[in-house]
C-alpha positions as CSV (number, residue, x, y, z in Angstrom):
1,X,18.0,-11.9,11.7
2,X,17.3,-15.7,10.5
3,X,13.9,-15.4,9.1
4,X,11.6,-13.4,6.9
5,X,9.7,-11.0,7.9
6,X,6.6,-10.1,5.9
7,X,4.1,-7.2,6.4
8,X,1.0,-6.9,3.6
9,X,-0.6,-3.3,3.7
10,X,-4.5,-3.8,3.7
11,X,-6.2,-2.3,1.0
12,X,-9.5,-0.9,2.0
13,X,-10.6,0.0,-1.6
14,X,-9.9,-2.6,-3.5
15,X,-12.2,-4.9,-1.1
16,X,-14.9,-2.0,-1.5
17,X,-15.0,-1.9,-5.3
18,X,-15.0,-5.4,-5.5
19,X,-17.9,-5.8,-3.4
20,X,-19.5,-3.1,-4.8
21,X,-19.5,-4.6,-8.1
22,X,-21.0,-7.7,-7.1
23,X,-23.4,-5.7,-5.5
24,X,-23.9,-3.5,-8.9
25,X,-24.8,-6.9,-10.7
26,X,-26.8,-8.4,-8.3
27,X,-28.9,-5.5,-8.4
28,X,-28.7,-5.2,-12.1
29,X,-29.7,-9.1,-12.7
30,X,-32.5,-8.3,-10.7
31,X,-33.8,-5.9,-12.4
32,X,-33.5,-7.3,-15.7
33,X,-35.2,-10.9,-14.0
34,X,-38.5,-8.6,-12.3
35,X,-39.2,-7.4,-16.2
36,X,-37.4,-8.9,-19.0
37,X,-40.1,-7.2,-21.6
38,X,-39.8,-3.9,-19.4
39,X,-37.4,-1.6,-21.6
40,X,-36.6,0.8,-18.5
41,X,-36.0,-2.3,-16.4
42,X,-33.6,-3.9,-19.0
43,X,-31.9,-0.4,-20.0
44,X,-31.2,0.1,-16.4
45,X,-30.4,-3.3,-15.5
46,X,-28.1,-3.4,-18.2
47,X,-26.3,-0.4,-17.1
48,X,-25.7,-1.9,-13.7
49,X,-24.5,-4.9,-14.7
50,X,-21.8,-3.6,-17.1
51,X,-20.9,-0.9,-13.9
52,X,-20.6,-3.3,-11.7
53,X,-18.4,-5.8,-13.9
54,X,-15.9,-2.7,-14.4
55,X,-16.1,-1.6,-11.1
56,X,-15.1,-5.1,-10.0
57,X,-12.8,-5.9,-12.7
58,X,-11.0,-2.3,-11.8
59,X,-10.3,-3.7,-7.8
60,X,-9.3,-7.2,-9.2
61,X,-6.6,-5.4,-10.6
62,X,-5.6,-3.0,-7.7
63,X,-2.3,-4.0,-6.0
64,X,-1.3,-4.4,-2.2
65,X,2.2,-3.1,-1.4
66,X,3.8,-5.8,0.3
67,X,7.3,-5.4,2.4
68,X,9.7,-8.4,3.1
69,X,13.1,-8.5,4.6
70,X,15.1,-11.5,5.2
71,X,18.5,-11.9,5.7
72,X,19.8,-10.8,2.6
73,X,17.5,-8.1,1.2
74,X,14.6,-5.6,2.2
75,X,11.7,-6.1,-0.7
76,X,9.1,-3.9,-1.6
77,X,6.7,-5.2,-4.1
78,X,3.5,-3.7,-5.6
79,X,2.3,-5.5,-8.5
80,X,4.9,-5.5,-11.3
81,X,7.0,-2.8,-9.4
82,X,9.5,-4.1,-7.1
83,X,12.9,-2.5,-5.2
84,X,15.4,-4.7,-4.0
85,X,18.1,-3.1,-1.3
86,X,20.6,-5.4,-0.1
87,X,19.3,-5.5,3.8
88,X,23.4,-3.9,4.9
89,X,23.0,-1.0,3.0
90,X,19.6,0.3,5.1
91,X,20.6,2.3,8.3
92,X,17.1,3.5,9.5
93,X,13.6,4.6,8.3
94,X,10.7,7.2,8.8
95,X,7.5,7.1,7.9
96,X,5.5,10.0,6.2
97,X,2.3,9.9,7.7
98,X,-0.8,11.2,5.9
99,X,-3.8,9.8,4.0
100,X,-1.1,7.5,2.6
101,X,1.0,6.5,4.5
102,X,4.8,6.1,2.8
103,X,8.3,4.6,4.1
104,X,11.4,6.3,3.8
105,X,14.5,4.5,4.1
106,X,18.0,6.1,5.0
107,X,21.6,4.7,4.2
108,X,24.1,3.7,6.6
109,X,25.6,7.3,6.5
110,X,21.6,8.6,7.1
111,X,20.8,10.6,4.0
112,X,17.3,9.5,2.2
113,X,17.3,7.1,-0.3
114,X,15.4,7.9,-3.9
115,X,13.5,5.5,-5.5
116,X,11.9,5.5,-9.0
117,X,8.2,6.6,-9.2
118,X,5.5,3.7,-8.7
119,X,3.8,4.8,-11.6
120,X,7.1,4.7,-14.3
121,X,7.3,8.4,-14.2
122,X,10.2,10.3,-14.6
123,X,10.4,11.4,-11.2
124,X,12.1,9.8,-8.2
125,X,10.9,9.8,-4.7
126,X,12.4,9.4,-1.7
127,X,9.9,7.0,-0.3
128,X,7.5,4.1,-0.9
129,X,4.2,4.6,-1.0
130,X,1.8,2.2,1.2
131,X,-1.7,2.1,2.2
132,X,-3.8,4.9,4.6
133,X,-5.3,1.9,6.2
134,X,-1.7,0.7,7.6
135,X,-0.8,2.1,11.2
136,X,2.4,3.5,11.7
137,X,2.4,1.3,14.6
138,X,2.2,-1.7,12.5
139,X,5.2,-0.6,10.4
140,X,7.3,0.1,13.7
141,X,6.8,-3.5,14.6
142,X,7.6,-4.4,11.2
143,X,10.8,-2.6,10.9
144,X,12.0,-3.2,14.3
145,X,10.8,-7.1,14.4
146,X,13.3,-6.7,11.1
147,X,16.6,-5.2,13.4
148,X,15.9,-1.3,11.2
149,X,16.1,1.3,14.0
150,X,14.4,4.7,13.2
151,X,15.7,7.9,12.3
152,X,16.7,10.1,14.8
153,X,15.2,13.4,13.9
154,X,15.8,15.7,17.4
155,X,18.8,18.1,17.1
156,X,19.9,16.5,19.9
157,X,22.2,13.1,19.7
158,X,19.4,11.4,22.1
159,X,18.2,11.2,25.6
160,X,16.9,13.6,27.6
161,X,18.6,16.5,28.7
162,X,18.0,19.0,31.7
163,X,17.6,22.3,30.8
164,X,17.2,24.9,34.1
């Protein structure tokens, strides 16, 4: 492999809350515009707008996961958390589906590889967590366009075998 390879997991959410909050403060400067002297119209507009600046201001800060391999090194990076695997030590990957979906990686030798929690817990994981909205057809092309076969997980070595 000569180039990078990039894949950016969509983020449904954060493009709802954000829009959401503009919507909340349209809707509260409205109010507040139809009846400046109205108290109800000014409590409630109020309220709206300072919900809808949070509720923005809380998707601003939401982070995409975002995978790159080139030819030194597989990246994952979501906001300030990033894991760096030198791109010869990865032997294949799964991927947990789910309402998130999450990437597994496996060594040369195929035993899972643990990674630190996203969140700075304690806890490791043996995946990466990315994004329901991201097909597991979109992260076979990803992996594949990057040379990472899958894991084999039949009992069998492969192929198809005749049983009678």
């Amino acid at each position: 492999m000569t180039e990078r390879v990039r894949l950016v997991c969509p983020l449904g959410r954060k493009h709802a809350e954000l829009w959401g909050g503009a919507a909340l403060v349209a809707a509260g400067a409205v109010l507040v515009a139809l009846d400046p002297a109205g108290w109800l119209n000014l409590t409630f507009g109020i309220i709206l707008l300072l919900g809808g600046a949070a509720l923005a201001w809380h998707g601003s800060r939401m982070h995409q996961p975002v995978l790159e391999i080139d030819t030194d090194e597989f990246r994952y990076t979501r906001g300030r958390y990033v894991v760096r695997i030198p791109f010869g030590e990865i032997g294949s990957y799964y991927v947990l589906r789910g309402r998130t979906r999450s990437l597994g990686l496996c060594d040369v030798t195929g035993r899972p590889r643990n990674f630190p929690s996203v969140a700075g817990r304690r806890a490791s994981r043996p995946y990466l967590p990315l994004t329901g909205m991201v097909s597991p057809a979109r992260i076979d092309a990803f992996m594949s366009a990057a040379g990472v076969p899958p894991r084999d997980r039949s009992l069998t070595s492969g192929g198809s075998s005749d049983r009678s």
